[in-house]
C-alpha positions in Angstrom: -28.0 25.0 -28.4 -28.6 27.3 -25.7 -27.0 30.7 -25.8 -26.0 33.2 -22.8 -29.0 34.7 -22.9 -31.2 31.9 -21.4 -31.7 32.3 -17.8 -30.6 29.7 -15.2 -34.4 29.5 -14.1 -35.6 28.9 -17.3 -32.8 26.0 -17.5 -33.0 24.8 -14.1 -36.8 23.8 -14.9 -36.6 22.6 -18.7 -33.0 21.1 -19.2 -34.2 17.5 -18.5 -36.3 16.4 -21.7 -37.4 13.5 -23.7 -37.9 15.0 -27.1 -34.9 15.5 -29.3 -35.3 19.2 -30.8 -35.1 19.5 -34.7 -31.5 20.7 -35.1 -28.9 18.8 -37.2 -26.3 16.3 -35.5 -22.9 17.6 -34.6 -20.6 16.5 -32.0 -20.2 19.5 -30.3 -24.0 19.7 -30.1 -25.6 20.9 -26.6 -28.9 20.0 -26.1 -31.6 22.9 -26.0 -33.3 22.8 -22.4 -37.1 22.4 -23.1 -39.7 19.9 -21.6 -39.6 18.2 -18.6 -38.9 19.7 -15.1 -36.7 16.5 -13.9 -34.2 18.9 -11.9 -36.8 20.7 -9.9 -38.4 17.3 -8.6 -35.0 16.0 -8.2 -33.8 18.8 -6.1 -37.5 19.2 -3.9 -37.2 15.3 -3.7 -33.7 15.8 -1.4 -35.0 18.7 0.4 -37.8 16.7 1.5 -35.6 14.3 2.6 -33.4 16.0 4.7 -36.8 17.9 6.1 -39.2 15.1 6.6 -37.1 13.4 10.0 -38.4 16.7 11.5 -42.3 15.3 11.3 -41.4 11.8 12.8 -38.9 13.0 15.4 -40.7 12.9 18.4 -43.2 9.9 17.7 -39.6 7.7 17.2 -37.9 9.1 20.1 -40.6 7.6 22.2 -41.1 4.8 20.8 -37.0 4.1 21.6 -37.6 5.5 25.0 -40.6 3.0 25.9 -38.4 0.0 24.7 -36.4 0.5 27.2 -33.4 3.2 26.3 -32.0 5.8 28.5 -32.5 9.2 25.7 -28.7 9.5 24.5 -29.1 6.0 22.5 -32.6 6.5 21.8 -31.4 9.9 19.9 -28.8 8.1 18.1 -31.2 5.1 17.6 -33.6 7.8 16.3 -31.1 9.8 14.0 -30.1 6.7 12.4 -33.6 4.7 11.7 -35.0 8.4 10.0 -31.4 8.6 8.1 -31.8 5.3 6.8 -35.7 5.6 5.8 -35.9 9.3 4.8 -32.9 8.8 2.7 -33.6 5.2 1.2 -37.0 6.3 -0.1 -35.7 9.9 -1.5 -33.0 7.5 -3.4 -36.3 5.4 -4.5 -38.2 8.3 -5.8 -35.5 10.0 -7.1 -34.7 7.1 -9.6 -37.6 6.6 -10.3 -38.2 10.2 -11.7 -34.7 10.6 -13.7 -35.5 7.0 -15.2 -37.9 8.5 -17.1 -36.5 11.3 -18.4 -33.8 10.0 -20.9 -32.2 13.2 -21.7 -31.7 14.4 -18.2 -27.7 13.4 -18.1 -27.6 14.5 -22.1 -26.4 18.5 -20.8 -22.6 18.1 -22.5 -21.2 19.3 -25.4 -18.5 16.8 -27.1 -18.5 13.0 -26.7 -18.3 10.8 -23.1 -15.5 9.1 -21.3 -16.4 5.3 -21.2 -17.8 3.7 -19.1 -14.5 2.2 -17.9 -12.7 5.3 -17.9 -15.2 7.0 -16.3 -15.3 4.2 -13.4 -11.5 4.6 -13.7 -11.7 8.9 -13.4 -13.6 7.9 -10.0 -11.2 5.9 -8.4 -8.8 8.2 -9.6 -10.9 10.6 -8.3 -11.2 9.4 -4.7 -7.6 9.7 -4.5 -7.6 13.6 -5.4 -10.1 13.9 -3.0 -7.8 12.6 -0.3 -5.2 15.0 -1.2 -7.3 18.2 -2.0 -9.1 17.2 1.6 -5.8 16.9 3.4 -4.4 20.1 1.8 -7.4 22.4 3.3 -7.4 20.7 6.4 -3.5 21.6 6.4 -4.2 25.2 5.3 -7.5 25.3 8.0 -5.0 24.2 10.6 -2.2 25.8 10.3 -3.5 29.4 8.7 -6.6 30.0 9.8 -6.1 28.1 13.0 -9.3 25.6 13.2 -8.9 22.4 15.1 -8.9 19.5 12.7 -11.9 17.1 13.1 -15.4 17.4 12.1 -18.8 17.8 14.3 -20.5 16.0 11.3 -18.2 13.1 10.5 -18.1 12.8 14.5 -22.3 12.7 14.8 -22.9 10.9 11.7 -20.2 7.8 13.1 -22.0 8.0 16.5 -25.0 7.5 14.3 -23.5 4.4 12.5 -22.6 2.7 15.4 -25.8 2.8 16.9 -27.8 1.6 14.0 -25.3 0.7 11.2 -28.1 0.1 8.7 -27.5 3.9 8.6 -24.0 3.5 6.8 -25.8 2.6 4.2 -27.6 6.1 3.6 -24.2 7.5 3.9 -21.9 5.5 1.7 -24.6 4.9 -0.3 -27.7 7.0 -0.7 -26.3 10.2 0.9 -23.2 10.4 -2.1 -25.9 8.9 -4.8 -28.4 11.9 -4.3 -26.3 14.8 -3.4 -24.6 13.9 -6.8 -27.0 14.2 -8.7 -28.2 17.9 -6.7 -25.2 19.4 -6.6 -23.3 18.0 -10.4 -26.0 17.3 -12.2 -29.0 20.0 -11.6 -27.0 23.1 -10.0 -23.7 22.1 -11.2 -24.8 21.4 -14.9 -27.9 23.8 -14.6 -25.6 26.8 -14.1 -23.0 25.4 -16.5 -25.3 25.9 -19.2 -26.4 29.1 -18.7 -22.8 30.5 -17.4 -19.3 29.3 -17.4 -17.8 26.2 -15.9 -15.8 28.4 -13.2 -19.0 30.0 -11.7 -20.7 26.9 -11.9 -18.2 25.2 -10.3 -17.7 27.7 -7.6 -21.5 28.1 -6.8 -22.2 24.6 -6.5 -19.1 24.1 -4.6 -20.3 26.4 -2.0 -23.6 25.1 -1.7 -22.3 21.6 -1.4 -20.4 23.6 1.5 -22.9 25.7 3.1 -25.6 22.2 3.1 -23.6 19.8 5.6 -23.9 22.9 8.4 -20.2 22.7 9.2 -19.3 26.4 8.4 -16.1 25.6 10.6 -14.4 23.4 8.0 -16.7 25.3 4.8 -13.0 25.3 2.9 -12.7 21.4 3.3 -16.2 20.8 1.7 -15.6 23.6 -0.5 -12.4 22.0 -2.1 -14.4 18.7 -1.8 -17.4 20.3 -4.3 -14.5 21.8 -6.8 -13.0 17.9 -7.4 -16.1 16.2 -7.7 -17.4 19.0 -10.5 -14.1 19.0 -12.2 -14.5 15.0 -12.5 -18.2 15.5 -13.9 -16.9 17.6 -16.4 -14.1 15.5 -17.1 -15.8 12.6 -18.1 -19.0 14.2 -18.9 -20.6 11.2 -16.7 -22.5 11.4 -13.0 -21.1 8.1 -12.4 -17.2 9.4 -12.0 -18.1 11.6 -8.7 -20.8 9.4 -7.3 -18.3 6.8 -6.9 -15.3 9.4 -5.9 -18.1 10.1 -3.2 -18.9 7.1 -2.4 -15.2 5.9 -1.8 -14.7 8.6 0.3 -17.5 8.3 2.8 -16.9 4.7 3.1 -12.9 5.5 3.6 -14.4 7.8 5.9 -16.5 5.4 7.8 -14.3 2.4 7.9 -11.2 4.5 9.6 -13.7 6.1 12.1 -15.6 3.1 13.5 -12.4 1.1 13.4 -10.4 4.3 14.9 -9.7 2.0 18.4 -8.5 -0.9 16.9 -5.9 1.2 14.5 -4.8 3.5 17.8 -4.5 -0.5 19.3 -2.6 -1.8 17.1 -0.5 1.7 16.5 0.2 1.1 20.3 1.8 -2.7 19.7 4.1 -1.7 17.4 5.4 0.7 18.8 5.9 -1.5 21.8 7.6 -3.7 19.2 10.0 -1.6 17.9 10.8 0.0 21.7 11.0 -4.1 22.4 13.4 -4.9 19.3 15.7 -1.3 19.7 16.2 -2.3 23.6 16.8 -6.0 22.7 19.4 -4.9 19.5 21.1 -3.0 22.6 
């Protein structure tokens, strides 16, 4: 098994191989990093992805613009086409790369959750995300002052609405890849070659520092520390992805329905005024 000594980069690059190394079977075995470099394609894969809408920007902007839109929808309309494509092939390749390396989830020592408790974990898991996000919103509110309310969650809805194929990059794709970046190469990269807490707490703040909100960097911060806490927990990607993936589509369903909640908010309140009047 690895020891202290090995550097990050030197696990970063290797810790994804096929062959088994020579060492006798124990159950609190860690895999030595050696062979493949798995996490570094993984990780330029999604930097591509988020980079490439830059190249096809303008050519897709016109091409909206010529069919007809004034330039606010044809942004959105833009935004959300690249989303969905840039995203949708990244997930493609990046599948396609980890399918072939078998050992690139085997980085824990001691045996897996199940697969059912692992799927339970992320349901679980969803729900501590809820209350760890509404306790730093609480805290950004009310001691450091910040307006509740994302820029990010705002754009990417405005996104959805305009081309809701886009919904599918981020309930979907978008939680899928940034999974396996964040908890499975930094996350377990660092873990391997440090302590849980740091690793934890670095890839928290990258997870942080990537969605450019640096208002709200605590919520995503807190966000990062429950989804790496799960991964360790059950020793399986699949128990944050779908924690992830719960969230952004709680996220998404409560935004692009936010009208016909304040609506129907509104109607029972006139009910109650109605019934408190009539009791009278």
């Amino acid at each position: 098994m690895p020891t202290k000594r090995k550097t990050f980069i030197d696990s970063f690059l290797k810790n994804g191989s096929s062959s088994r190394p020579k060492t006798k079977k124990n159950s609190s075995y860690r895999p030595k990093a050696q062979g493949t470099k798995t996490p570094l394609y993984v990780l330029l894969i999604f930097i591509a992805a988020q980079l490439s809408p830059i190249l096809f920007i303008s050519p897709t902007l016109n091409y909206f613009l010529d069919q007809g839109m004034d330039r606010e929808a044809a942004g959105a309309a833009t935004s959300g086409w690249l989303i969905f494509l840039t995203m949708g092939i990244g997930f493609i390749l990046t599948l396609l790369i980890i399918f072939r390396d078998k050992r690139f989830f085997d980085i824990w020592k001691g045996t897996k959750s199940t697969v059912f408790m692992s799927v339970v974990w992320g349901f679980l898991g969803f729900l501590l995300l809820l209350i760890g996000q509404s306790v730093a919103a609480l805290i950004e509110m009310k001691v450091l002052g910040i307006d509740p309310g994302s820029e990010n969650t705002a754009s990417l809805v405005y996104i959805a609405e305009a081309v809701p194929l886009a919904i599918v990059s981020i309930v979907l794709f978008g939680p899928i890849l940034e999974e396996l970046v964040f908890r499975r190469v930094l996350f377990g990269s660092l873990n391997q070659t440090t302590n849980f807490f740091f690793a934890t707490a670095i890839s928290a703040l990258v997870f942080a520092l990537i969605h450019f909100d640096f208002t709200h960097l605590l919520l995503y911060f807190t966000t990062g520390l429950i989804l790496a806490f799960l991964y360790q927990k059950t020793k399986r990607i699949i128990t944050p992805i779908i924690a992830h993936m719960c969230l952004n589509g709680y996220v998404m369903l409560i935004q692009l329905n936010m009208d016909k909640i304040l609506e129907f908010q509104e109607q029972m309140e006139k009910l109650q005024t109605t019934g408190f009047s009539t009791f009278f």
